[in-house]
C-alpha positions in Angstrom: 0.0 0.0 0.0 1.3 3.7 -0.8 2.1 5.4 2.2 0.1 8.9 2.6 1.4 12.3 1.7 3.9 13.3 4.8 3.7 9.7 6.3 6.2 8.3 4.9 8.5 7.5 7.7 6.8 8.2 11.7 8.7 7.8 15.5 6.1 6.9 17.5 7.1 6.9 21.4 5.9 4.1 23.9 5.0 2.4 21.1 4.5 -1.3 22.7 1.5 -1.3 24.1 -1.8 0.7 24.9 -2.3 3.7 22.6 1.1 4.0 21.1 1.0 0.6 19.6 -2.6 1.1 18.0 -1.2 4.1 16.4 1.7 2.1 15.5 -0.6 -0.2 13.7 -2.7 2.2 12.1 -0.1 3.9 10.6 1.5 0.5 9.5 -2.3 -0.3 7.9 -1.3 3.0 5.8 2.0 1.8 4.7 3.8 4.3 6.7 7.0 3.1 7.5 7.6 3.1 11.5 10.5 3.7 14.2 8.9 2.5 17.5 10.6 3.2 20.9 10.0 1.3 24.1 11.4 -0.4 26.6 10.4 -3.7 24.6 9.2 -4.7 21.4 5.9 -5.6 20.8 5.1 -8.9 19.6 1.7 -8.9 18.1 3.5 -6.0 16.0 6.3 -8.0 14.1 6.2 -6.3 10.6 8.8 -5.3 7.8 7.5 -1.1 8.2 8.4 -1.4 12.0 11.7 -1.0 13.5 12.0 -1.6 16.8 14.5 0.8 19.0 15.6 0.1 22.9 15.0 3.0 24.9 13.9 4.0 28.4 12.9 7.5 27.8 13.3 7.7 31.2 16.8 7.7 31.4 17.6 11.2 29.5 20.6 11.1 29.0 19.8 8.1 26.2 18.1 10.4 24.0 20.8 12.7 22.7 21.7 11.9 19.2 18.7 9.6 18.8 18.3 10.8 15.5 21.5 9.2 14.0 20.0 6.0 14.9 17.3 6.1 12.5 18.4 6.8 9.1 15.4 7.4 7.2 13.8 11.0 7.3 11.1 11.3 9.6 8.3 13.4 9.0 5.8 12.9 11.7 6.7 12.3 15.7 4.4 10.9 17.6 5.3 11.8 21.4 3.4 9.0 23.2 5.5 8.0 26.1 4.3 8.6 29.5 2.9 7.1 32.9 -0.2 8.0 35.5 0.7 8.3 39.0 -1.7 9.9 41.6 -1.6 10.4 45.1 -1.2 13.6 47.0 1.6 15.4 46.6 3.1 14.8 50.2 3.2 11.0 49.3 5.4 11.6 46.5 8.9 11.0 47.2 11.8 13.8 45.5 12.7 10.8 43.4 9.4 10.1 41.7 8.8 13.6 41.2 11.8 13.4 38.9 11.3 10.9 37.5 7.1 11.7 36.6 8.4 14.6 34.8 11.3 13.1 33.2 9.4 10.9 31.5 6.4 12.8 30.9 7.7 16.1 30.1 11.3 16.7 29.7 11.6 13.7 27.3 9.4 15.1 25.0 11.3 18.1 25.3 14.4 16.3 24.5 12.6 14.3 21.3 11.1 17.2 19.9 14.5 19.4 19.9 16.4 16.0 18.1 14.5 16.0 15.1 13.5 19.9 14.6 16.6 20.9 12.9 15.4 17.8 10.4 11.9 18.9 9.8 13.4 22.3 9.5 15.5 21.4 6.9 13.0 18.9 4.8 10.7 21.3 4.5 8.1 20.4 7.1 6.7 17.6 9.0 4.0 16.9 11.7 4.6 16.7 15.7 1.5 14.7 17.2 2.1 15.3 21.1 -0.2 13.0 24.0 -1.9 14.9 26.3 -4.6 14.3 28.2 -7.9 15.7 29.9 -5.3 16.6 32.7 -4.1 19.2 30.3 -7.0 20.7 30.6 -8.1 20.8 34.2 -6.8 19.6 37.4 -8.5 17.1 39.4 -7.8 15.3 42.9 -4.6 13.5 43.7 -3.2 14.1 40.4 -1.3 17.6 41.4 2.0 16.0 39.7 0.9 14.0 36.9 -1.4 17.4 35.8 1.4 19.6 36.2 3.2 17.3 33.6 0.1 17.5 31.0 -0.5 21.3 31.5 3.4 21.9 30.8 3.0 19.6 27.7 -0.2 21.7 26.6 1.9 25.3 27.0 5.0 23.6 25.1 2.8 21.9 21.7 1.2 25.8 21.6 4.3 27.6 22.0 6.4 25.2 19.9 3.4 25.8 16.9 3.9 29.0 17.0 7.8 29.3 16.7 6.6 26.2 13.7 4.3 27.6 11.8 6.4 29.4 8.8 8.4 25.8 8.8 5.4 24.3 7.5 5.6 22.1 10.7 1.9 21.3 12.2 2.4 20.5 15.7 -1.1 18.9 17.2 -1.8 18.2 21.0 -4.4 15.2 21.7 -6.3 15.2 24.9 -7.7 11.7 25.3 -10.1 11.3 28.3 -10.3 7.3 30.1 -8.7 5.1 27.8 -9.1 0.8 28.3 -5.6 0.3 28.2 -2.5 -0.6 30.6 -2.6 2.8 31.4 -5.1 1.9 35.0 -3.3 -1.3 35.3 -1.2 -0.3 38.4 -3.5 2.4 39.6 -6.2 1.9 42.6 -9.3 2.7 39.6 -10.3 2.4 36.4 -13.8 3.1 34.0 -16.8 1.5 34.9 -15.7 -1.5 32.2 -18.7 -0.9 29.6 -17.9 0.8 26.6 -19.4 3.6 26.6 -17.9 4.2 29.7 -13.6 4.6 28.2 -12.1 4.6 24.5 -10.7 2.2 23.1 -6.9 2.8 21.9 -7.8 2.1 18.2 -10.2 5.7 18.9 -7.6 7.6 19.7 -5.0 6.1 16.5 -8.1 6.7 14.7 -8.5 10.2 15.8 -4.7 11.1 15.3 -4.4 9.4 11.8 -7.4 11.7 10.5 -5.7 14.8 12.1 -2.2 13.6 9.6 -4.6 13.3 6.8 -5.9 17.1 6.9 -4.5 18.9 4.2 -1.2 20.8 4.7 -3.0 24.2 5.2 -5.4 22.8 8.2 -4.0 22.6 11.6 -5.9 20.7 14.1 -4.3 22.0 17.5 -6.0 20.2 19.8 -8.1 17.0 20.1 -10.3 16.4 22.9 -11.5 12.6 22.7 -14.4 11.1 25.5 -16.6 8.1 25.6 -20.3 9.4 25.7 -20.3 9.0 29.5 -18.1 9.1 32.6 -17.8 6.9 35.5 -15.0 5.5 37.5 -14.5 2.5 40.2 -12.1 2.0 42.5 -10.4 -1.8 42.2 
């Protein structure tokens, strides 16, 4: 299959599992060639378009020079990586702190400024950053893991607007509960009936129709939810 216009070749972060590796697929079912990062390969995902790269994005200072690993020229980044931990703040430790925003924040960061100067110098590309409705408002025991998504939200808008005139699109998705390993080590989870959470082939949907607007149409932000919203504790 012919890959789309501008997905020819996509990163996609956190790619083994949950969201990242539905996008992964869909963007494999459009014959875009992949570079998947995680901790460990997927294996319902073994397929010629996907190569599989070691990383803990956790670990920072394993992301400088990223780039030269992958020697075809990317054109879309999918910044998926990331955890969910709640509590109150006081029960955090300095440590986890760290390494909450490490992962959910600074690493994106650190992505983002490895492959600019590329995109900048191709002539454009697309930045699809994960969010979530923690971007958007703050809610109980989750005073760190919000602090990571709001940050995220400030950098995709600033980071569009130093873009634009690159013909870079840079697009921040907002997913609400998704039925993924995302709850698996948390104390809740949706009410398990579908309208109740998405499903992570909604959200890959979502984002693979945002790549397919034309050049000229930005979608900045995505706000995905299941019809209606309940949670239980486990």
């Amino acid at each position: 299959m012919q890959a789309d216009q501008f997905l020819k070749a996509a990163m996609v972060s956190g790619a083994s599992r949950g969201i990242g590796l539905a996008i992964t697929e869909a963007l494999v079912a459009s014959g875009c060639k992949v570079h998947a990062l995680s901790r460990s390969t997927s294996p319902s995902l073994d397929h010629e378009l996907v190569h599989w790269h070691s990383i803990d994005l956790s670990k920072l200072d394993q992301i400088p020079n990223l780039h030269k690993r992958i020697v075809d020229n990317v054109d879309t980044l999918v910044l998926n990586a990331g955890i969910g931990q709640f509590g109150g703040l006081e029960q955090f430790s300095t440590t986890q702190i760290r390494e909450l925003i490490d992962l959910n924040l600074t690493s994106n960061l650190l992505l983002v400024k490895e492959f600019l100067p590329l995109f900048k110098r191709q002539g454009g590309g697309d930045i699809v950053i994960m969010g979530s409705e923690s971007a958007i408002s703050g809610g109980k025991s989750g005073s760190v893991y919000c602090a990571t998504k709001f940050a995220l939200r400030g950098f995709a808008q600033s980071l569009r607007a130093d873009c634009s005139n690159a013909n870079i699109r840079v697009v921040l998705v907002n997913p609400g509960p998704v039925n993924s390993s995302f709850f698996d080590d948390l104390n809740f989870q949706p009410i398990q009936e579908q309208e109740f959470y998405l499903n992570p082939s909604d959200v890959a949907n979502s984002v693979l129709s945002t790549l397919r607007q034309p050049r000229h149409v930005v979608l900045e932000e995505l706000r995905i939810q299941p019809m209606k919203r309940s949670f239980v504790k486990k």
